[in-house]
N, C-alpha and C positions, 0 to 999 in steps of 0.2 A: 624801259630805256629805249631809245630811239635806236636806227641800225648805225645810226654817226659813231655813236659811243658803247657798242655794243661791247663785253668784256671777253666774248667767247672767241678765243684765235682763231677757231678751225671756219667760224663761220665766214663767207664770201660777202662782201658789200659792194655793190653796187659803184659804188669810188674806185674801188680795186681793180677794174677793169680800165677804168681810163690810165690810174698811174701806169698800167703791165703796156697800154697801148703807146703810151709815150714815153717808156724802156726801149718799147720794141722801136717805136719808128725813130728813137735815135741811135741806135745799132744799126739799125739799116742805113740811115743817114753816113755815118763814119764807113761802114763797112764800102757803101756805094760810091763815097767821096773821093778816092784815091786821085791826087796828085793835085789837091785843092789846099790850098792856104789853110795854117791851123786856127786863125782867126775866123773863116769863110764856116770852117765844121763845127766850132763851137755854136758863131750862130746860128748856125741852120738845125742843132741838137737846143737851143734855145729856143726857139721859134718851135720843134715840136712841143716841149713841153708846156709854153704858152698854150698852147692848142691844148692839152691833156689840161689845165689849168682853167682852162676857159672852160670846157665840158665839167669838171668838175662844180663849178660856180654855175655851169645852168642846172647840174641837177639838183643840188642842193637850193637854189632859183624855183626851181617847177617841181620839186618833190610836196611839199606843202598842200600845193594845187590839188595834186591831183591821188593823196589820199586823205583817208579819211582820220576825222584828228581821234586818237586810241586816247589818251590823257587822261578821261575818265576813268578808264580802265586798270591804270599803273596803279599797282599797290603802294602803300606808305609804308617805309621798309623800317628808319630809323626815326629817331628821336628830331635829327638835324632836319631831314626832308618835312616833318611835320611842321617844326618852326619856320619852316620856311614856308610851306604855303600858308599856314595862318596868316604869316605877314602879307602873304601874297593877296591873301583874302580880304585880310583887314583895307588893303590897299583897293582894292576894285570896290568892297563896300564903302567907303570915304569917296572914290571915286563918282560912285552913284549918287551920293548925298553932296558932292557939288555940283552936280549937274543938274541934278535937281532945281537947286537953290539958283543955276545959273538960268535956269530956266523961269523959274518965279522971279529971275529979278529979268528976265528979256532979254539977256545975251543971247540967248540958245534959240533957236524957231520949234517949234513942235515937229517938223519930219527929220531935223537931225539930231531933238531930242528923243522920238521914238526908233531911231536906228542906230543911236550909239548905246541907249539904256537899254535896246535888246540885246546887244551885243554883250554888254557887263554884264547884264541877267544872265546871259548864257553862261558865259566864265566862272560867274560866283557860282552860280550851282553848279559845276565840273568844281572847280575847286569845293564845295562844302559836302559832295561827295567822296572825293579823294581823300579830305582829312576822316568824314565818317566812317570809308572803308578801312581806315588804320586802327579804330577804337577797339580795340583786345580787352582792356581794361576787366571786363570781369573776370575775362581766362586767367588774367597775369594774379589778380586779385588770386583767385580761385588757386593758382599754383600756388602762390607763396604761402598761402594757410597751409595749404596739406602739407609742403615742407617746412612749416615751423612746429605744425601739429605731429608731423611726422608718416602722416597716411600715403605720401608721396603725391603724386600730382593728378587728384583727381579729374575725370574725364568730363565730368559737368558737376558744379555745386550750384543751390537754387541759394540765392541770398536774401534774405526778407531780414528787412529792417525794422524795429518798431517802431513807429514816431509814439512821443509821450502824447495824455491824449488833451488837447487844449483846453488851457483854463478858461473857466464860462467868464464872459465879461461882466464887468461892474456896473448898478446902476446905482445912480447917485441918488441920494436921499433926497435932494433940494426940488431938481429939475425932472428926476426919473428918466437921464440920457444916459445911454450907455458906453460905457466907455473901455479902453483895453484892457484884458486883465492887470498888467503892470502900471497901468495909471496910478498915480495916486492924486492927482485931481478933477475933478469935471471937467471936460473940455468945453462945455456950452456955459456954465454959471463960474467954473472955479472952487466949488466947496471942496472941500477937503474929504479924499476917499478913505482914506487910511483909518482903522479903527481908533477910537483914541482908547487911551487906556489909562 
């Protein structure tokens, strides 16, 4: 989470200092104003705020700049945040494959195809990292067995699957082509694979 949206009260942001500075200098403002129009105080407590308002909008302006982007690094917390960078991903990957294409059809010139498709390159793999660092998927696996099994929630389970093991393919009696095990006709003559009986 960025410090904008940060969820921890106690912590201090960087914002919090401009709103505290444009509390203070419209306190002072009223305080210093005595025998000034109630009109004259309001705006000049307007006008600080603008100012606290304006420094807020340059930092969040030059904040960007001048760190470095963490992104990669944010874990995938829930199920929503997943769906959403997929889409986010699927979108940058569509993006790359029209530019592509706009590029083989000559819209694009080649340096601001090579400086926008580095830029998406960049993005897609931050994003194809962020969804990979959320894949739990054997741990979750691995829990729910030991609590249906009842062993409780083992610390690591090795899972091996067995694949059945492949039917040897067919060869045709006609042409001697071979063909899938599930054929049941030559794909090169057509004869019929199927025993007859």
């Amino acid at each position: 989470m960025n410090s904008e949206t940060s969820t921890d009260p106690d912590a201090f942001q960087p914002w919090h200092l401009f709103v505290f500075a444009g509390l203070v200098g419209a306190t002072i403002v009223v305080l210093v104003s005595r025998g000034q129009t109630p009109a004259s105080v309001i705006l000049l407590s307007l006008t600080i705020f603008t100012a606290a308002g304006m420094g807020i909008a340059a930092l969040r302006t030059l904040r960007p700049i001048s760190e470095r982007d963490d992104s990669s690094t944010v874990p995938v917390v829930g199920g929503r945040t997943r769906a959403a960078l997929e889409r986010e991903k699927a979108l940058v990957l569509r993006s790359i494959k029209e530019l592509e294409f706009d590029r083989a059809m000559g819209k694009v010139s080649d340096k601001d195809f090579e400086e926008m498709s580095t830029r998406l390159r960049a993005r897609a793999g931050r994003l194809i990292r962020q969804v990979d660092a959320g894949d739990r998927y054997r741990e979750l696996i691995a829990q729910e067995v030991g609590k249906r099994v009842g062993l409780g929630a083992p610390a690591h389970v090795e899972m091996h699957v067995e694949m059945p093991a492949p039917k040897p393919e067919r060869k045709c009696g006609s042409c001697g082509t071979e063909s899938e095990p599930d054929a049941r006709f030559c794909k090169h003559c057509g004869a019929n694979l199927e025993p007859t009986e």
